[in-house]
MOPAC internal coordinates of N, CA, C and O (Angstrom, degrees):
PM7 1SCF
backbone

  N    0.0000 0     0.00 0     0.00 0    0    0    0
  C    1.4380 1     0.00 0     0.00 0    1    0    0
  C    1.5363 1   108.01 1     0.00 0    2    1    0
  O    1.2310 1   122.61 1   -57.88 1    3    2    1
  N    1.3341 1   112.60 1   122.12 1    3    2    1
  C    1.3246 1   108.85 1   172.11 1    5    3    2
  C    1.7400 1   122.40 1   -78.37 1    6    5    3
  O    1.2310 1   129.39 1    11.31 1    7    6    5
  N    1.5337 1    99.50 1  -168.69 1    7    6    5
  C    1.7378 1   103.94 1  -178.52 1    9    7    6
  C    1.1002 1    92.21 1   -76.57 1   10    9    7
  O    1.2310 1   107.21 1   134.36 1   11   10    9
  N    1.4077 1   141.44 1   -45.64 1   11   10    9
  C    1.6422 1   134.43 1  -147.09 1   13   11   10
  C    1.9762 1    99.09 1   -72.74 1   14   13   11
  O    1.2310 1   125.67 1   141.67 1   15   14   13
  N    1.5340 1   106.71 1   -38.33 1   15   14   13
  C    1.2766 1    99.09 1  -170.11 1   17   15   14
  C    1.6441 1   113.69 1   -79.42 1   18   17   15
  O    1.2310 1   126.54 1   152.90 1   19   18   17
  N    1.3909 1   105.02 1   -27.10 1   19   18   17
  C    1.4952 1   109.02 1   171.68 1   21   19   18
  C    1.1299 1   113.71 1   -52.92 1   22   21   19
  O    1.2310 1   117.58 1   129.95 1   23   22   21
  N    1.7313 1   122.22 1   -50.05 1   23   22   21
  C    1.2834 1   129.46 1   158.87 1   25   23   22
  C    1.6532 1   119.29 1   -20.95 1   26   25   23
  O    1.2310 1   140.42 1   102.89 1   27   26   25
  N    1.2495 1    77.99 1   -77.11 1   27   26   25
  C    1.8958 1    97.12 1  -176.21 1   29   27   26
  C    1.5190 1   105.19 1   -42.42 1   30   29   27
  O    1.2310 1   131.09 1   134.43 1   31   30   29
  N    1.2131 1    96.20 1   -45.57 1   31   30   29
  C    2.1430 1    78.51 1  -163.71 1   33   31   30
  C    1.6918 1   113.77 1  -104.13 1   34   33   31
  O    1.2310 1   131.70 1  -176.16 1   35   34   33
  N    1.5777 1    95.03 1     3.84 1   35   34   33
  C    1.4482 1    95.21 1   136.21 1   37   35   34
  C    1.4328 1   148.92 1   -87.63 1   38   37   35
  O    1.2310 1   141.10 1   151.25 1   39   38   37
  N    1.3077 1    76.66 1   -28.75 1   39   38   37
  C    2.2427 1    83.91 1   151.33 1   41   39   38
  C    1.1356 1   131.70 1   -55.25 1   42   41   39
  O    1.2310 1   126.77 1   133.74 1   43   42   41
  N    1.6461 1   104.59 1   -46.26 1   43   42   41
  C    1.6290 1   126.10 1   163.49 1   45   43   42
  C    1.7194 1   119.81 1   -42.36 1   46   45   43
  O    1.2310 1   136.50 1   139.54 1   47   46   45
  N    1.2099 1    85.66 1   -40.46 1   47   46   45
  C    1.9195 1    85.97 1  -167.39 1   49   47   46
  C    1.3145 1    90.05 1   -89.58 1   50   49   47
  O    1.2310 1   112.44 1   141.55 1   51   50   49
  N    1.3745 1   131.87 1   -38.45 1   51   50   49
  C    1.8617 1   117.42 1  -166.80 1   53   51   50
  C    1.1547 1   113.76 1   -77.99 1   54   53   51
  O    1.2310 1   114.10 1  -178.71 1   55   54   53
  N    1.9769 1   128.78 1     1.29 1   55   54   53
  C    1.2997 1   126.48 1  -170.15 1   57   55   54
  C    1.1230 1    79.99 1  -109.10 1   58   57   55
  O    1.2310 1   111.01 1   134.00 1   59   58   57
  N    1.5615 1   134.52 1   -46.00 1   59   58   57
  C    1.3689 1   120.43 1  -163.27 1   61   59   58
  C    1.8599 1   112.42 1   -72.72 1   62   61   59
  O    1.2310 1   120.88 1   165.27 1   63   62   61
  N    1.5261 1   115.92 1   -14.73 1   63   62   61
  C    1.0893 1   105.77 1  -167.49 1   65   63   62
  C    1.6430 1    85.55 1  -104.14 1   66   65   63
  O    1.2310 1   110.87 1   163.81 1   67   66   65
  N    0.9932 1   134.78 1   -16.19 1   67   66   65
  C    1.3317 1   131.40 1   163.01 1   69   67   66
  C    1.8095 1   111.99 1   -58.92 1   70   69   67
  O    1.2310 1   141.22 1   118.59 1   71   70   69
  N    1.0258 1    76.41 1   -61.41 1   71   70   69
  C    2.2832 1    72.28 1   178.19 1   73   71   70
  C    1.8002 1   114.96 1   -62.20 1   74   73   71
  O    1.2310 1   129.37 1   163.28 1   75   74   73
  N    1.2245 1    99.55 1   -16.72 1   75   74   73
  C    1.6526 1   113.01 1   176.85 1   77   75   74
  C    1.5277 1    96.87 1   -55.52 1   78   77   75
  O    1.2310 1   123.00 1    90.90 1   79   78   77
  N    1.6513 1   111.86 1   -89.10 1   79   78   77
  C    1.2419 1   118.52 1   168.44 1   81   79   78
  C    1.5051 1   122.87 1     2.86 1   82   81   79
  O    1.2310 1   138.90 1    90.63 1   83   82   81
  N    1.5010 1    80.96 1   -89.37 1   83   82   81
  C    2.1665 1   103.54 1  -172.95 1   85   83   82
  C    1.5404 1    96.38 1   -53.64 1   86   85   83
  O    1.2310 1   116.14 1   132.61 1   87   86   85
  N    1.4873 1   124.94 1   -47.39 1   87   86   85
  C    1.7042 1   106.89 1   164.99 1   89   87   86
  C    1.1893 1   109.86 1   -14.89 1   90   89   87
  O    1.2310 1   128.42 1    96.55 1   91   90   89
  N    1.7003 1   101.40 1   -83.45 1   91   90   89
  C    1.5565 1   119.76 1  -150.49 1   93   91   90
  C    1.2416 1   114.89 1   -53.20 1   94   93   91
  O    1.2310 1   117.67 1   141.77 1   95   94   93
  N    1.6827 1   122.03 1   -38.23 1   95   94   93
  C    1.4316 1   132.55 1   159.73 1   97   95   94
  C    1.2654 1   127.62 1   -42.58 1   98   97   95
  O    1.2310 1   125.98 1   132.38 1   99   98   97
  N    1.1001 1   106.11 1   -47.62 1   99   98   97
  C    1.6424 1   104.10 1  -170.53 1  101   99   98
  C    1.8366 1   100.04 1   -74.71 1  102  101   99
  O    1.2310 1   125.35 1   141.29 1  103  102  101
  N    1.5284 1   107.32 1   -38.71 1  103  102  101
  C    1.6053 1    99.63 1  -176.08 1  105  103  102
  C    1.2377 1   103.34 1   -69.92 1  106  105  103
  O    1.2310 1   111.49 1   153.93 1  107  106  105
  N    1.3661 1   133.63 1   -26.07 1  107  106  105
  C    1.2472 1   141.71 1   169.22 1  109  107  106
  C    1.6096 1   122.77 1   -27.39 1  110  109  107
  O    1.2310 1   126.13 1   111.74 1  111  110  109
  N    1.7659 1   105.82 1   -68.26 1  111  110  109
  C    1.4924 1   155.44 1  -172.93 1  113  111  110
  C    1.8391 1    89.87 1   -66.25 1  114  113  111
  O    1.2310 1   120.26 1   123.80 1  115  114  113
  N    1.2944 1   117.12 1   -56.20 1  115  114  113
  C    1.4013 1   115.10 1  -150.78 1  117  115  114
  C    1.6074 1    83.86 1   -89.52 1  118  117  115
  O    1.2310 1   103.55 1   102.71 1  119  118  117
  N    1.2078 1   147.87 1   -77.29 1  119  118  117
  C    1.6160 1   127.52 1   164.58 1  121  119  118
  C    0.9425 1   160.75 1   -56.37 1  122  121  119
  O    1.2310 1   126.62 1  -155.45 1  123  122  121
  N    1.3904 1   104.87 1    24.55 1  123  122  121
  C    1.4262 1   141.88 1   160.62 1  125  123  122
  C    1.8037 1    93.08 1   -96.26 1  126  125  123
  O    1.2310 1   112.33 1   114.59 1  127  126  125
  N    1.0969 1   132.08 1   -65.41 1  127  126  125
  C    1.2803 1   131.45 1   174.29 1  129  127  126
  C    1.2951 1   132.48 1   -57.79 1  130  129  127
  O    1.2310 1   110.19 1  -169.50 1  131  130  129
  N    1.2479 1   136.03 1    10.50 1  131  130  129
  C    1.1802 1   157.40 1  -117.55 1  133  131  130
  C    1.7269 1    86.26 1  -177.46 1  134  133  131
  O    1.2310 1   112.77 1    90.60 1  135  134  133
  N    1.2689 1   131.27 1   -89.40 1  135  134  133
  C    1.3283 1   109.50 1   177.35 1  137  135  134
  C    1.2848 1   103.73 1   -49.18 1  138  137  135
  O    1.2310 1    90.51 1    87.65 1  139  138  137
  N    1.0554 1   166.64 1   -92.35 1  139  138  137
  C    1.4879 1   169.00 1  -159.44 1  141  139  138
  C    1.4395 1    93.18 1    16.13 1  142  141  139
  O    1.2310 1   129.66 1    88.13 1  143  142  141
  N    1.9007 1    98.99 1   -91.87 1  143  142  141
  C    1.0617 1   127.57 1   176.48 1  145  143  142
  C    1.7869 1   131.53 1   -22.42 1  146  145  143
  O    1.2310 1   134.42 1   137.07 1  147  146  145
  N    1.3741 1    89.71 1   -42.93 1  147  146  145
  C    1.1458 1   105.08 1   175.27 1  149  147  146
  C    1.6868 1   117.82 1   -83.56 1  150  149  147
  O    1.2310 1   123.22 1   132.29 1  151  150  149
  N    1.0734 1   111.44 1   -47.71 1  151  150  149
  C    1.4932 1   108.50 1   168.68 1  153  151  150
  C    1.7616 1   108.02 1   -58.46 1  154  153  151
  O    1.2310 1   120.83 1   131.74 1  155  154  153
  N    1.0507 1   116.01 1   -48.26 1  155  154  153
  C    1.3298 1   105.88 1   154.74 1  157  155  154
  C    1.5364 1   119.25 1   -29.58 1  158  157  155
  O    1.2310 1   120.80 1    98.74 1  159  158  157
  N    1.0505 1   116.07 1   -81.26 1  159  158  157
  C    1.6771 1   140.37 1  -169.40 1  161  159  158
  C    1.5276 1    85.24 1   -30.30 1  162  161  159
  O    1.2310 1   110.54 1    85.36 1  163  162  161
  N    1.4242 1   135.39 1   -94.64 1  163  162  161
  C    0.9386 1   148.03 1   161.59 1  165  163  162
  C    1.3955 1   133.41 1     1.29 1  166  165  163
  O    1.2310 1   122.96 1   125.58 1  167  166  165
  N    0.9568 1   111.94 1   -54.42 1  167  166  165
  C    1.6549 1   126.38 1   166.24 1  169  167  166
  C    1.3021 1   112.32 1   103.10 1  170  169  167
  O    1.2310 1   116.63 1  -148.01 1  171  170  169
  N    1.5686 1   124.01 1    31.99 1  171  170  169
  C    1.4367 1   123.78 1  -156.02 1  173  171  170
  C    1.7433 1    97.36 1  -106.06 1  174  173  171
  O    1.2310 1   123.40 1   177.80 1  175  174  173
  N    1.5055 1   111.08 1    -2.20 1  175  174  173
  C    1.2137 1    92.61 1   172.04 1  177  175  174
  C    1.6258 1   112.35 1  -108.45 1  178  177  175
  O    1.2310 1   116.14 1  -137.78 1  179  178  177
  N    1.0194 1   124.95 1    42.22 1  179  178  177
  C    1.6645 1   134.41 1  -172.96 1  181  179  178
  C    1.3423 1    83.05 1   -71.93 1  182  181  179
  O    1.2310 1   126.53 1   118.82 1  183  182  181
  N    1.5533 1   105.04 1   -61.18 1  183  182  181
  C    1.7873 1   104.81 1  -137.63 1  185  183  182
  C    1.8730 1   113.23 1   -90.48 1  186  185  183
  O    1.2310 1   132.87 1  -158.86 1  187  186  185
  N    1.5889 1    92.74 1    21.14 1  187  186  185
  C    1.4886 1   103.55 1   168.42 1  189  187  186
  C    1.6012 1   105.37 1  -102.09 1  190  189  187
  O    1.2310 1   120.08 1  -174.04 1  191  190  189
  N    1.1014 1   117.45 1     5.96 1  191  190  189
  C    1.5068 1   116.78 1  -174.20 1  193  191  190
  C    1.1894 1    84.65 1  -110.61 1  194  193  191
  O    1.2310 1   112.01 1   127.53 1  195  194  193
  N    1.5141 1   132.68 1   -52.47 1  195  194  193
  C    1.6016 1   125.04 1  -171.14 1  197  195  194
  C    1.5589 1   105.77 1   -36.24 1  198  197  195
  O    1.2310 1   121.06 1   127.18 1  199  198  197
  N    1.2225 1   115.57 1   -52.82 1  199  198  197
  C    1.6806 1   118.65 1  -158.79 1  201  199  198
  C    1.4146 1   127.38 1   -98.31 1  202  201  199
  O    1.2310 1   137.79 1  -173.60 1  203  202  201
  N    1.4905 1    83.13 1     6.40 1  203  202  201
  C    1.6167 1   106.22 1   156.07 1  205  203  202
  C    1.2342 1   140.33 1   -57.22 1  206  205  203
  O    1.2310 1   124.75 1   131.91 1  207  206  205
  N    1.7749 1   108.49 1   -48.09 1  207  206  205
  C    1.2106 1   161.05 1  -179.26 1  209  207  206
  C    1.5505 1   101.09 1   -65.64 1  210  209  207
  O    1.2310 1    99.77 1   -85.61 1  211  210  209
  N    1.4845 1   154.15 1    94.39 1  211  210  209
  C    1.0315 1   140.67 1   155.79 1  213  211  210
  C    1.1478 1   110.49 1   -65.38 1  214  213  211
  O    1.2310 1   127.59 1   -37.26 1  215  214  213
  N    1.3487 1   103.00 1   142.74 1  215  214  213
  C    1.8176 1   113.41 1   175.85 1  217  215  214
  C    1.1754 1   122.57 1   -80.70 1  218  217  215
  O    1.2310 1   117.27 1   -21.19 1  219  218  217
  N    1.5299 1   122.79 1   158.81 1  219  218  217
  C    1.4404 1   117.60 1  -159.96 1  221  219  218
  C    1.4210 1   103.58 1   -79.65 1  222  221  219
  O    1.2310 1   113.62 1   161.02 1  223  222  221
  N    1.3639 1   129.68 1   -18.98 1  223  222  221
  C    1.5403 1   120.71 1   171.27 1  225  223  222
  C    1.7861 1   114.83 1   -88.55 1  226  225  223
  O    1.2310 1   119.89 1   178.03 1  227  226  225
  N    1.1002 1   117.81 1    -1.97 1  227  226  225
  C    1.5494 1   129.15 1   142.02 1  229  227  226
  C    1.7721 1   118.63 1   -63.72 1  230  229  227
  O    1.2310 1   121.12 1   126.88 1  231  230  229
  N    1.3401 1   115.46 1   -53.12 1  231  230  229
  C    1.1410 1   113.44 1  -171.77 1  233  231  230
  C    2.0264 1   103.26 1   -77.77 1  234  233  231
  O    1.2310 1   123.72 1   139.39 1  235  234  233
  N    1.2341 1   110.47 1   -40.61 1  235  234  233
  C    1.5308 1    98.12 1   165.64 1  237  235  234
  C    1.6099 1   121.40 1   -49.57 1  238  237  235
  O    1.2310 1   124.16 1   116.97 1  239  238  237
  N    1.0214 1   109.63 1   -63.03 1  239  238  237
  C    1.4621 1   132.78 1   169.93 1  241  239  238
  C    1.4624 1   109.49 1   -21.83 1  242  241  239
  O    1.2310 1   128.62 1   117.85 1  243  242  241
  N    1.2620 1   100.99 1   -62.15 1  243  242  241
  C    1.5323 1   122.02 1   175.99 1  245  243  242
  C    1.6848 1   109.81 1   -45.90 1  246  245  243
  O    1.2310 1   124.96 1   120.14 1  247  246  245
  N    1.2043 1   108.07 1   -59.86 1  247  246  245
  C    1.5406 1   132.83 1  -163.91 1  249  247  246
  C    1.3459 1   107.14 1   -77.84 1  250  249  247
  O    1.2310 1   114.93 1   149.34 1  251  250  249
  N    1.5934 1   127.23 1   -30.66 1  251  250  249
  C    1.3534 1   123.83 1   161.22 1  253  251  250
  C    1.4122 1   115.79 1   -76.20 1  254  253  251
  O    1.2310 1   107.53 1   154.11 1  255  254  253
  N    1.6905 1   140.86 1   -25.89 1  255  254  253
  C    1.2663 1   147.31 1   158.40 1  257  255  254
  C    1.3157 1    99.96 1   -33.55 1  258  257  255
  O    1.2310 1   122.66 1   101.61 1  259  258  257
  N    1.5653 1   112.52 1   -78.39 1  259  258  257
  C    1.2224 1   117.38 1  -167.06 1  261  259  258
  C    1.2531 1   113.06 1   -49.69 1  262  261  259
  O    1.2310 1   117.77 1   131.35 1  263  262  261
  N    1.3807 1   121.85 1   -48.65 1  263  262  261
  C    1.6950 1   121.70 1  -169.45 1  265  263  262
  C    1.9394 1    97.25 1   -58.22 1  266  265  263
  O    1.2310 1   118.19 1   172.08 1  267  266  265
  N    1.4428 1   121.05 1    -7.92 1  267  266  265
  C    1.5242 1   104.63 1  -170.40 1  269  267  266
  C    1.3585 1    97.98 1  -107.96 1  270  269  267
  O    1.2310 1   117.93 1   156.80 1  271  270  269
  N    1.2361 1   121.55 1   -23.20 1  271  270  269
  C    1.4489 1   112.89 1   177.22 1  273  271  270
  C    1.5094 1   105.53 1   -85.15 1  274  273  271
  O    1.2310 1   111.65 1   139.77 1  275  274  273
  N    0.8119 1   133.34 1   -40.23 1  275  274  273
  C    1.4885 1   128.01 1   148.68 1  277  275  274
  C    1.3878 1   122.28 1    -3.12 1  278  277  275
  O    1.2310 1   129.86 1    81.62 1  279  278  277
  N    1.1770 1    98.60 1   -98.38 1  279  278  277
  C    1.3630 1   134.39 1   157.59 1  281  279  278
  C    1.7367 1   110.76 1    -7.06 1  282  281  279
  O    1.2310 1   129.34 1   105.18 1  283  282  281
  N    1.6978 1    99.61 1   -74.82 1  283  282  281
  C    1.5357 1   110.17 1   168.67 1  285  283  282
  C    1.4400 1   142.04 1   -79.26 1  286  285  283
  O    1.2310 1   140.38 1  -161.86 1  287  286  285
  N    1.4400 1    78.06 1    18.14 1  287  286  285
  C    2.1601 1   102.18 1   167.33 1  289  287  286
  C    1.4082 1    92.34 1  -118.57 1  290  289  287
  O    1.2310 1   107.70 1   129.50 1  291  290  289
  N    0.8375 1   140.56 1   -50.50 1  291  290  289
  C    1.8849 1   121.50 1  -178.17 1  293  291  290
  C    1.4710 1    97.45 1   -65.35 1  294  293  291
  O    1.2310 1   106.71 1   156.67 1  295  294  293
  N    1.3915 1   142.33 1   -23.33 1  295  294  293
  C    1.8332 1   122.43 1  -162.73 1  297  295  294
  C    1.6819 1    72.67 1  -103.54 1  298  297  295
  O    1.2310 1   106.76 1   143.72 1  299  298  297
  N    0.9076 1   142.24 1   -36.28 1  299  298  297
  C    1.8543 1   125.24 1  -175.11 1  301  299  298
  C    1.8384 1    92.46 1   -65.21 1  302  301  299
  O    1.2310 1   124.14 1   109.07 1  303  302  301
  N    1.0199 1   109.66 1   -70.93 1  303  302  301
  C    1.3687 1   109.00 1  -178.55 1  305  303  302
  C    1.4684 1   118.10 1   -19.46 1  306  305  303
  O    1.2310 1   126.13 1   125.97 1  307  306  305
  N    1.5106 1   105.83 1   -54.03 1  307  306  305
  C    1.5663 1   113.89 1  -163.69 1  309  307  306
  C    1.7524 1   106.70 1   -76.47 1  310  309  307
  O    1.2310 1   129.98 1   137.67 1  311  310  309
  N    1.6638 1    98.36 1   -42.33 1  311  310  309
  C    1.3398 1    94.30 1   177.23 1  313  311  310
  C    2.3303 1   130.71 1   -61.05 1  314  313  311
  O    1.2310 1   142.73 1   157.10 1  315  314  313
  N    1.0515 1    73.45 1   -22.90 1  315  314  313
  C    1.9002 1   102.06 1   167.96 1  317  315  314
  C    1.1646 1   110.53 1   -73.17 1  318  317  315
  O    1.2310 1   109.88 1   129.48 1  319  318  317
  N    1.3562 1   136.60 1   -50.52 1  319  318  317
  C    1.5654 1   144.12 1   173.02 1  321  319  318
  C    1.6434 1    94.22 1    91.02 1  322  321  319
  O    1.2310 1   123.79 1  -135.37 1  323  322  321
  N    1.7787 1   110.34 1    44.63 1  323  322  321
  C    1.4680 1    90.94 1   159.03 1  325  323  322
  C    1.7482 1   103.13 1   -80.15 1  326  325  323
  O    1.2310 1   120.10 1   180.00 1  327  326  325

């Protein structure tokens, strides 16, 4: 076997394993997009937006935590004499 043919049918295998790839991608790309749509269609993604949304007695909740830990790092603080 010469260099030229080694050549050759290594070209062969790196285009063919090259188009393999980009195959798999594009079917990849197009059914991934394709469920999209469809979970769309469906309505199954409503209730991922619902719980997105923190509620306003979450966000109080939240905001009174903080005001106590707060709170109990300045009286630790003071009691330490930083």
């Amino acid at each position: 076997m010469t260099i030229v043919d080694m050549l050759e049918q290594s070209s062969v295998l790196t285009l063919l394993g090259m188009g393999i790839v980009f195959s798999f991608l594009v079917i990849l790309i197009i059914s991934v997009t394709l469920m999209g749509k469809f979970i769309h269609a469906i309505g199954a993604d409503k209730d991922v937006t619902k719980l997105a949304k923190p509620a306003a007695a979450d966000t109080a909740k939240a905001t009174v935590v903080t005001a106590v830990i707060t709170a109990a790092i300045t009286e630790y603080r003071k009691t330490e004499g930083r």
